[in-house]
Biopython code that builds the backbone (N, CA, C, O; Angstrom):
import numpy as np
from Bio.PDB.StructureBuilder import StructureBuilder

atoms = [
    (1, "UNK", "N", (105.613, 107.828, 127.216)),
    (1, "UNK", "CA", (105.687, 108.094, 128.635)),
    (1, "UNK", "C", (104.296, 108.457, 129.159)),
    (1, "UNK", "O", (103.690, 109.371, 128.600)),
    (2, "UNK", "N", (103.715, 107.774, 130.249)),
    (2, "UNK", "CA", (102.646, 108.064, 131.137)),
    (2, "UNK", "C", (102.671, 109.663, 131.912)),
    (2, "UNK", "O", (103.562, 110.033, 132.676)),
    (3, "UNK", "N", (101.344, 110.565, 131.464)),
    (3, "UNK", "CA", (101.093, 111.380, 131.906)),
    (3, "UNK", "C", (101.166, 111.512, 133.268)),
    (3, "UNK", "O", (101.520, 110.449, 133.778)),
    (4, "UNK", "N", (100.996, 112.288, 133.972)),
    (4, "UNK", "CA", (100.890, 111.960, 135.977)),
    (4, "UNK", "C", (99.206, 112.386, 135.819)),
    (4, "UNK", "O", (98.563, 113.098, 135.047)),
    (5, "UNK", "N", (98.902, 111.543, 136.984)),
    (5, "UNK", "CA", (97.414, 111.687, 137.226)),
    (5, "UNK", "C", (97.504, 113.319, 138.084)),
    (5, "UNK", "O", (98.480, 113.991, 138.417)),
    (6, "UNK", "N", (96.075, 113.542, 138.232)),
    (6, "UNK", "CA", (96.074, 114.743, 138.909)),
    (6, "UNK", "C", (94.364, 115.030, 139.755)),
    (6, "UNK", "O", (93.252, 114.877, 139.250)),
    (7, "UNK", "N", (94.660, 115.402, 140.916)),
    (7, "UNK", "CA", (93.592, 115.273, 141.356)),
    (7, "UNK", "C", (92.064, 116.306, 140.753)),
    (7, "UNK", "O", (92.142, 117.502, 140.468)),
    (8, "UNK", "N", (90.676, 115.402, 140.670)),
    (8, "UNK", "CA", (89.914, 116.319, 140.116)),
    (8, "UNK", "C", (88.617, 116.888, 141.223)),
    (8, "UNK", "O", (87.842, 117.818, 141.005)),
    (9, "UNK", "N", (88.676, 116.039, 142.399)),
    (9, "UNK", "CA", (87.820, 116.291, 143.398)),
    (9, "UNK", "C", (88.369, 115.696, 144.796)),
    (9, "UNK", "O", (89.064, 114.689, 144.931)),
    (10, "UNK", "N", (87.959, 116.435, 145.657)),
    (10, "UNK", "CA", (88.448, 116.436, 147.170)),
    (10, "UNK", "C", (86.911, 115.909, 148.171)),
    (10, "UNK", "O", (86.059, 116.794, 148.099)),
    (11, "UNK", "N", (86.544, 114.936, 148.862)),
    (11, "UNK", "CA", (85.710, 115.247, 149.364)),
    (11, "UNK", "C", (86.397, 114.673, 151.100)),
    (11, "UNK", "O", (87.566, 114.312, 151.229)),
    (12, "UNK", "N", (85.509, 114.703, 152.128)),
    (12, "UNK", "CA", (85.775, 114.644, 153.422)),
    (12, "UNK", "C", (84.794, 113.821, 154.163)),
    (12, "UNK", "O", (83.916, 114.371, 154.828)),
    (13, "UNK", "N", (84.895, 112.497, 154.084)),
    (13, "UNK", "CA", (84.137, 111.525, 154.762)),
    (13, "UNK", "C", (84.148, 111.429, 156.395)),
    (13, "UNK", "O", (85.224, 111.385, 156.992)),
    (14, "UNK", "N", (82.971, 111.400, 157.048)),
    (14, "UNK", "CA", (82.913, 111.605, 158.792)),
    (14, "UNK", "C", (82.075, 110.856, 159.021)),
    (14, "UNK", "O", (81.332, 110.412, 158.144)),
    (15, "UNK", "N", (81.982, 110.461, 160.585)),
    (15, "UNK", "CA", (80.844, 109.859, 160.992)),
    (15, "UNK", "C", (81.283, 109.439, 162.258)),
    (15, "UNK", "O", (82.500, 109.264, 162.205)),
    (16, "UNK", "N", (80.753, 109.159, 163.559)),
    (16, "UNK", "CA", (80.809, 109.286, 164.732)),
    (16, "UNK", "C", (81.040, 107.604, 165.081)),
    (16, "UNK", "O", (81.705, 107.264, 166.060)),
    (17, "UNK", "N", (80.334, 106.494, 164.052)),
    (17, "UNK", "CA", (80.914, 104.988, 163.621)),
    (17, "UNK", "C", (82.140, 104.631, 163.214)),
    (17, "UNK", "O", (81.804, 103.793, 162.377)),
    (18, "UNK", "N", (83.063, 104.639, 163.188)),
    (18, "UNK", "CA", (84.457, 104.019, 162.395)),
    (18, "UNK", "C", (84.165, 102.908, 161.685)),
    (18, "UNK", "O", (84.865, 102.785, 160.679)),
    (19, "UNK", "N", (83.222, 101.900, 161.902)),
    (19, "UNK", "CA", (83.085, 100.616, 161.321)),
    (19, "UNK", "C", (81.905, 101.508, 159.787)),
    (19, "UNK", "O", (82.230, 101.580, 158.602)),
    (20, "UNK", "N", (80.556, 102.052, 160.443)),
    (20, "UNK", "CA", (80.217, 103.230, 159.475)),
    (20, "UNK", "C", (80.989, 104.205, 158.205)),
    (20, "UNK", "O", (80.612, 104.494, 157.069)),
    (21, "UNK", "N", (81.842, 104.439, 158.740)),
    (21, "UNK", "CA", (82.454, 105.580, 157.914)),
    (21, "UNK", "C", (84.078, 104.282, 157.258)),
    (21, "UNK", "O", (85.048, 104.734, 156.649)),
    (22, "UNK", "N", (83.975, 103.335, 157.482)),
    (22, "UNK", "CA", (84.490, 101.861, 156.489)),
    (22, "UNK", "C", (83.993, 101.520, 155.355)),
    (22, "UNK", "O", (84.391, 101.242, 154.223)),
    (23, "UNK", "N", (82.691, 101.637, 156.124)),
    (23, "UNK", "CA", (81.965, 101.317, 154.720)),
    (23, "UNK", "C", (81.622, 102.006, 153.676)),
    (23, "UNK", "O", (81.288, 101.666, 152.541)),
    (24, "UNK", "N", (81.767, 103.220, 154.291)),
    (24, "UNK", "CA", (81.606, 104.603, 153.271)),
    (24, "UNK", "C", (82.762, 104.363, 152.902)),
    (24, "UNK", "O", (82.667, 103.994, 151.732)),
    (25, "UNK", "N", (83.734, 104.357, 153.192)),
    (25, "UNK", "CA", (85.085, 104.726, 152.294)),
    (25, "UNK", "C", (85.175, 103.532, 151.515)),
    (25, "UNK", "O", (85.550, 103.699, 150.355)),
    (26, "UNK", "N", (84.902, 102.281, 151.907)),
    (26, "UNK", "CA", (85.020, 101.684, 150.678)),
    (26, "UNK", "C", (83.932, 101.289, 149.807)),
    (26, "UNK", "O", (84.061, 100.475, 148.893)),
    (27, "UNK", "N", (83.181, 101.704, 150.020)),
    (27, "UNK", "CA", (81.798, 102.286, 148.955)),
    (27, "UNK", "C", (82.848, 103.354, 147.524)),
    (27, "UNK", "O", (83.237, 103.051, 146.396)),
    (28, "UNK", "N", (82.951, 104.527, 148.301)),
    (28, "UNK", "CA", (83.526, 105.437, 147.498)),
    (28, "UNK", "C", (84.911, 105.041, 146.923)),
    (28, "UNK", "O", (85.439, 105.739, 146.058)),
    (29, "UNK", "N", (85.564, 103.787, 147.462)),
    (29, "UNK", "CA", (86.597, 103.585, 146.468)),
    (29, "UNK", "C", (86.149, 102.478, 145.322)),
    (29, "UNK", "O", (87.133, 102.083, 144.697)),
    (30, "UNK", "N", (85.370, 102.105, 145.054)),
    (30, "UNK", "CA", (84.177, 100.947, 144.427)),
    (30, "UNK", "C", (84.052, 102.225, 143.196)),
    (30, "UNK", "O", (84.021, 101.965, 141.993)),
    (31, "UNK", "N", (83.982, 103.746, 143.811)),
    (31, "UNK", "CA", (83.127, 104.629, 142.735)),
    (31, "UNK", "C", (84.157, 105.117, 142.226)),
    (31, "UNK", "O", (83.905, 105.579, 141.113)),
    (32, "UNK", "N", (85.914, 105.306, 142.728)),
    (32, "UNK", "CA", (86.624, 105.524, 142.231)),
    (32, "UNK", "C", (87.373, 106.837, 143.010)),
    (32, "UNK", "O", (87.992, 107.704, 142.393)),
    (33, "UNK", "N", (87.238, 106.820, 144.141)),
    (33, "UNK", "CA", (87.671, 107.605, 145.284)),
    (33, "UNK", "C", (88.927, 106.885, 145.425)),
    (33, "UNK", "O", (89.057, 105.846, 144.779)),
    (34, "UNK", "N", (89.760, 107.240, 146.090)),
    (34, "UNK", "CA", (91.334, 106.718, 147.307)),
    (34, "UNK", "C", (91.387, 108.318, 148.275)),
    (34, "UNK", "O", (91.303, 109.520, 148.025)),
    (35, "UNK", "N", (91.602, 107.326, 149.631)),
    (35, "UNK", "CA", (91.955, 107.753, 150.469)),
    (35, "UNK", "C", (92.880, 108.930, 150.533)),
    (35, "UNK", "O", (93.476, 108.947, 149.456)),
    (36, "UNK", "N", (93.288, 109.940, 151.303)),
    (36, "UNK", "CA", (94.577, 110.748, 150.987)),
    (36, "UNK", "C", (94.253, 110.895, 152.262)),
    (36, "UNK", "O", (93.207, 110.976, 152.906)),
    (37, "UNK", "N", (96.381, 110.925, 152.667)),
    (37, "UNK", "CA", (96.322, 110.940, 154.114)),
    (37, "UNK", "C", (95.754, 110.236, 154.888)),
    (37, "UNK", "O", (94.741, 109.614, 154.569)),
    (38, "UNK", "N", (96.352, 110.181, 156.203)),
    (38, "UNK", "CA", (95.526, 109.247, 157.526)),
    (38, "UNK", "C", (94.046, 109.562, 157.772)),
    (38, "UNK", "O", (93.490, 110.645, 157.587)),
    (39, "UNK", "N", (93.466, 108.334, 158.255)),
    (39, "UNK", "CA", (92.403, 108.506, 159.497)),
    (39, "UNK", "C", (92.858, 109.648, 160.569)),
    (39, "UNK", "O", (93.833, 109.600, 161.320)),
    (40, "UNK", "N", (91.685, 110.908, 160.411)),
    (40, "UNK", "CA", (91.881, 111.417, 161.688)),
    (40, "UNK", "C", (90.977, 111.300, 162.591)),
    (40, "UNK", "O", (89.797, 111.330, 162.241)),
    (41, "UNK", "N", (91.439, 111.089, 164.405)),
    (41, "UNK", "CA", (90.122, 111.070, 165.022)),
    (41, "UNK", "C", (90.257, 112.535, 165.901)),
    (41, "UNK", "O", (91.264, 112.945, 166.478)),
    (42, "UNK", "N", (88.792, 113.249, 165.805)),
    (42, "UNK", "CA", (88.895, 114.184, 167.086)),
    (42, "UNK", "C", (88.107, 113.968, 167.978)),
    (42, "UNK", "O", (87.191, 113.227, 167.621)),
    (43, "UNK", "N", (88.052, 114.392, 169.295)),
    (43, "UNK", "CA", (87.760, 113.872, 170.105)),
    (43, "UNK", "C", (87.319, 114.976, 171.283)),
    (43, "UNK", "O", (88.156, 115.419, 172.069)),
    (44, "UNK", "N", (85.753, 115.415, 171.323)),
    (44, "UNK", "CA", (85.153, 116.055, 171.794)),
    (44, "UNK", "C", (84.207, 116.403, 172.795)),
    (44, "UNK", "O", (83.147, 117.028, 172.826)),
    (45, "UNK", "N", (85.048, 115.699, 173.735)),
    (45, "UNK", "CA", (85.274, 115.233, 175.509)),
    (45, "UNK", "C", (84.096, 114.019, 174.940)),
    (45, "UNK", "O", (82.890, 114.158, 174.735)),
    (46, "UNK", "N", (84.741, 113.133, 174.826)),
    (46, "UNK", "CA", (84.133, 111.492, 174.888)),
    (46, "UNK", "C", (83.360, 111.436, 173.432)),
    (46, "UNK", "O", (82.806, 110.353, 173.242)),
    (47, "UNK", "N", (83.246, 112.214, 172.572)),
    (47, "UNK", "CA", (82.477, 112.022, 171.332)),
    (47, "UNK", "C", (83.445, 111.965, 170.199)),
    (47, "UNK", "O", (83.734, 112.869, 169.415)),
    (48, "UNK", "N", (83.834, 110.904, 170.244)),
    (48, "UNK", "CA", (85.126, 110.350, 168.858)),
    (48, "UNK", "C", (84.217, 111.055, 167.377)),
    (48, "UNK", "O", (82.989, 111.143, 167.359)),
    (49, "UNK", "N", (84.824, 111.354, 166.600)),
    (49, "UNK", "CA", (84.795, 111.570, 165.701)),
    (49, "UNK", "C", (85.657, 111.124, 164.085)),
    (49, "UNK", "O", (86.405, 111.942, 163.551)),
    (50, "UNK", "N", (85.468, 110.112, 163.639)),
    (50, "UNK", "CA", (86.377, 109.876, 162.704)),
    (50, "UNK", "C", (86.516, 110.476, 161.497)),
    (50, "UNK", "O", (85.357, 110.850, 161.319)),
    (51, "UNK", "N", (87.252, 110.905, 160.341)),
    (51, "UNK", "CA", (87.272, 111.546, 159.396)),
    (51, "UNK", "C", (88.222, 111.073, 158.437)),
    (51, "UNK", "O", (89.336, 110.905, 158.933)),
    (52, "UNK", "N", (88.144, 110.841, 157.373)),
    (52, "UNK", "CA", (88.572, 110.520, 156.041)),
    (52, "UNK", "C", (88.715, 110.922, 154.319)),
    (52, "UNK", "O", (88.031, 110.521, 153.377)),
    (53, "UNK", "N", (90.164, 112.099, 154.347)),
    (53, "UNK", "CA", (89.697, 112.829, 153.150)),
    (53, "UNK", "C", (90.302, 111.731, 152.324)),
    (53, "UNK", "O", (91.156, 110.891, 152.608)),
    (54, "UNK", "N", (89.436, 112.032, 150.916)),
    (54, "UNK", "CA", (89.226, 111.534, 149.640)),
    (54, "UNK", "C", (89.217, 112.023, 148.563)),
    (54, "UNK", "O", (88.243, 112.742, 148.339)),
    (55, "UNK", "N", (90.305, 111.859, 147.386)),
    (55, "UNK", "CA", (90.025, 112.444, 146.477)),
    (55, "UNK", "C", (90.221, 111.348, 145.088)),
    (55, "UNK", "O", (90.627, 110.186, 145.080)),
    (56, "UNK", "N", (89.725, 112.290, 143.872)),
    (56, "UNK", "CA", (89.267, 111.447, 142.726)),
    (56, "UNK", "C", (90.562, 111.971, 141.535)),
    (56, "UNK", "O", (90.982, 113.109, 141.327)),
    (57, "UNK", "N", (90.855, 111.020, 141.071)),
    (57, "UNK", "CA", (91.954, 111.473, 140.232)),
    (57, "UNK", "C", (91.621, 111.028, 138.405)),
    (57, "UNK", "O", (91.068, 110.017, 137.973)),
    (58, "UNK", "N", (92.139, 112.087, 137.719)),
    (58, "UNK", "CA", (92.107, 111.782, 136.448)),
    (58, "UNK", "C", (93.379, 112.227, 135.735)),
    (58, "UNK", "O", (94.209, 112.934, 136.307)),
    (59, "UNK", "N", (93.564, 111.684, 134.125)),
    (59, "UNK", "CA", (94.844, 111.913, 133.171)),
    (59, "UNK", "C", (95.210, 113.409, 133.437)),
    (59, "UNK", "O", (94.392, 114.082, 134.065)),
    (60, "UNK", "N", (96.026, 113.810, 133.137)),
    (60, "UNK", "CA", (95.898, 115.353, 131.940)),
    (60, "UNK", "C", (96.106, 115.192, 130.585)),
    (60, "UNK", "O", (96.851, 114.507, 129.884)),
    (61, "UNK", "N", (95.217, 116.039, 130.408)),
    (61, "UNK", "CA", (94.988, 115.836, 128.788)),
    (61, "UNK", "C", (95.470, 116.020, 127.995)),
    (61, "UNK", "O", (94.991, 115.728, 126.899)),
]
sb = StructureBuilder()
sb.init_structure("model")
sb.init_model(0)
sb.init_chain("A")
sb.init_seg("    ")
for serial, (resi, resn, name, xyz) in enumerate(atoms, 1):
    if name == "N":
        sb.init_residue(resn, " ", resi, " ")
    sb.init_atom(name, np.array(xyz, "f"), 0.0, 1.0, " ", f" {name:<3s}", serial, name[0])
structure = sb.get_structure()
């Protein structure tokens, strides 16, 4: 039987580009990142902000 993976790092990708912060995220899934949870945007009277948490998963041992 397969162990469950488990997360070993959290990080939080941003950038004021959406097409920018694309390419970051799939940069970092190339390195072995996935997404968790939605795209959030905030929005700080006309200054979009996009954001994308990420985390890295490994076995348990």
């Amino acid at each position: 039987m397969k162990t469950p993976a488990h997360v070993t790092d959290y990080k939080i990708f941003s950038d004021t580009d959406p097409v920018a912060l694309a390419q970051a995220v799939v940069s970092a899934i190339h390195d072995g990142w996935q997404p968790w949870g939605a795209l959030t945007v905030a929005d700080g009277q006309g200054d979009a902000r996009y954001s994308q948490a990420m985390v890295r998963y490994a076995e348990w041992a």
